[in-house]
C-alpha beads as a LAMMPS data file, in Angstrom:
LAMMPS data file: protein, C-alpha beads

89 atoms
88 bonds

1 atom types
1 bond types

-500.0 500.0 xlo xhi
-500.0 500.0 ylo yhi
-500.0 500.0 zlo zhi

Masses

1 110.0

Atoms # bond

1 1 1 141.025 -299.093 377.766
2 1 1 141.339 -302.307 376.699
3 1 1 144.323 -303.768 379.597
4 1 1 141.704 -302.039 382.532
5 1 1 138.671 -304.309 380.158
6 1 1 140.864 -307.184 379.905
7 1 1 142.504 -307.466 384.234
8 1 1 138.077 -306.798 385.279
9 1 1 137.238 -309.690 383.609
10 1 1 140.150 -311.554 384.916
11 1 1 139.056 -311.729 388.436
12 1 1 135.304 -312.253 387.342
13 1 1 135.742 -315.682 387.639
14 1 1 139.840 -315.501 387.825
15 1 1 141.113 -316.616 384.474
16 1 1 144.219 -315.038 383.463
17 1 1 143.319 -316.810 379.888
18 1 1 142.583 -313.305 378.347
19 1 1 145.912 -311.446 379.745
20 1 1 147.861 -313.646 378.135
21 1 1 146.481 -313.385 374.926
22 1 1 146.961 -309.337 375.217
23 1 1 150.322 -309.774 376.243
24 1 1 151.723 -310.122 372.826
25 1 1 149.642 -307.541 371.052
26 1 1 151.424 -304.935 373.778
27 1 1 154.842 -306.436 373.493
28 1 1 155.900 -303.681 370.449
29 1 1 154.488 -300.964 372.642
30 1 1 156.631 -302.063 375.643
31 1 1 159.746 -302.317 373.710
32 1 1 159.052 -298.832 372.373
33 1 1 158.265 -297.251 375.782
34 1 1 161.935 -298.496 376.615
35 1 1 163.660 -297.044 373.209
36 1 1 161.576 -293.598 373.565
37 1 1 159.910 -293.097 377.355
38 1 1 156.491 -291.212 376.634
39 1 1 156.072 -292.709 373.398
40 1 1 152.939 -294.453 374.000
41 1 1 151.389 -291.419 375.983
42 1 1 152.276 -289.373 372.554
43 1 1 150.488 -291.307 370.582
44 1 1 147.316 -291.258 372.610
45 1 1 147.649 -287.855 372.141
46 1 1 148.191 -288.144 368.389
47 1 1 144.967 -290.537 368.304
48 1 1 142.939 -287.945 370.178
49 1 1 143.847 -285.072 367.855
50 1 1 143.491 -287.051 364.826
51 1 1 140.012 -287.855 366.215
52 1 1 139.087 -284.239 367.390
53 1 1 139.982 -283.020 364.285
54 1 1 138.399 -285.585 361.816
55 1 1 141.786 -285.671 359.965
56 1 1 145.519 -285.867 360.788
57 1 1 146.988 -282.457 360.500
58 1 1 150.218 -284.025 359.604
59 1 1 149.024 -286.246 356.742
60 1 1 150.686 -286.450 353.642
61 1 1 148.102 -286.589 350.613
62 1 1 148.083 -289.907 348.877
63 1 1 149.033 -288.562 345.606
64 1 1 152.087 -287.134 347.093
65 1 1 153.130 -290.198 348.821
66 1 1 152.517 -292.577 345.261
67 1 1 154.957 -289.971 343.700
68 1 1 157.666 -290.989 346.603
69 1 1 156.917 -294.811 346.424
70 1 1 157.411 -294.658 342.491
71 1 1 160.604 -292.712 342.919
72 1 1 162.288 -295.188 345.813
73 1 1 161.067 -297.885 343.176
74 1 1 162.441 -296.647 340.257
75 1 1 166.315 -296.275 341.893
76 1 1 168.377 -299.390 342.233
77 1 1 169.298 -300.609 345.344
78 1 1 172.474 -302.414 346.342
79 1 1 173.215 -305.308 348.457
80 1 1 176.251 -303.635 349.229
81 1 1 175.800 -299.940 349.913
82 1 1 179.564 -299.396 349.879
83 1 1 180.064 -301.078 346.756
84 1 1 179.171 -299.266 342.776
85 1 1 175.464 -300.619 342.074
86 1 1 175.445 -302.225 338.948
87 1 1 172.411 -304.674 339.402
88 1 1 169.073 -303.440 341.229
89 1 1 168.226 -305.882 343.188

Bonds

1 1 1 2
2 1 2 3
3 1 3 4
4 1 4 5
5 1 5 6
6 1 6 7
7 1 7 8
8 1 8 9
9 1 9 10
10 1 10 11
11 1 11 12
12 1 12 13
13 1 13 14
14 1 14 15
15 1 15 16
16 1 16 17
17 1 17 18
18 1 18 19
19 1 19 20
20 1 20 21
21 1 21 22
22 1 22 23
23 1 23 24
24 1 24 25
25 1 25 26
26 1 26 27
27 1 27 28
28 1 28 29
29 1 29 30
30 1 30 31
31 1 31 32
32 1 32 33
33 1 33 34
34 1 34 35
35 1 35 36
36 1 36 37
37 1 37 38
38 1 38 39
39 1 39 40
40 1 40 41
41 1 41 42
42 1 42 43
43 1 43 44
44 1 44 45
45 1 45 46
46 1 46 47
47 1 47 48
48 1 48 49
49 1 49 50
50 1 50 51
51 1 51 52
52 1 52 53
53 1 53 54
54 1 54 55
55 1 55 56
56 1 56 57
57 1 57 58
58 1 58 59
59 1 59 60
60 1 60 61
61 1 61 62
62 1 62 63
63 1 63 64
64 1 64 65
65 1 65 66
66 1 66 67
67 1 67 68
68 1 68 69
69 1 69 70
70 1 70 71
71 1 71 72
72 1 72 73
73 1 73 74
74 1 74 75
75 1 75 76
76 1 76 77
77 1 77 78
78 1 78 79
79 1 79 80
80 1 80 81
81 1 81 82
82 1 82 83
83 1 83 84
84 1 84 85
85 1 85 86
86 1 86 87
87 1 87 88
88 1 88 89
């Protein structure tokens, strides 16, 4: 793991250099371990079954997800959701 790679080397000679430049790269995982507990220990899991299985299971095929992105492009959108929608923005 790469925080139990990074805190080794910090004490070989100490030099906290390289936990601060991790810090920042975990800060989105921290504030999503506070929104939704477990979060990060589901998406190990998610990594490892992607990995076991050579594919995610849950995947939506490319093709499919093209179709979608043309669709959401193709509607106008409002600044105002409340208000009609007469220009796309």
């Amino acid at each position: 793991m790469e925080w139990e790679h990074v805190l080794y080397r910090a004490k070989q000679p100490p030099d906290l250099t390289e936990v601060f430049e991790l810090l920042p790269k975990w800060r989105h995982l921290t504030h999503a371990e506070h929104v939704a507990p477990g979060i990060y220990l589901r998406l190990l899991a998610k990594s490892e079954q992607i990995t076991g299985a050579g594919q995610n299971p849950d995947a939506v095929p490319l093709e499919d997800m093209q179709a979608v992105i043309r669709q959401r492009l193709g509607q106008p959108r409002c600044i105002n959701r409340l208000a009609k929608c007469d220009r796309p923005l």
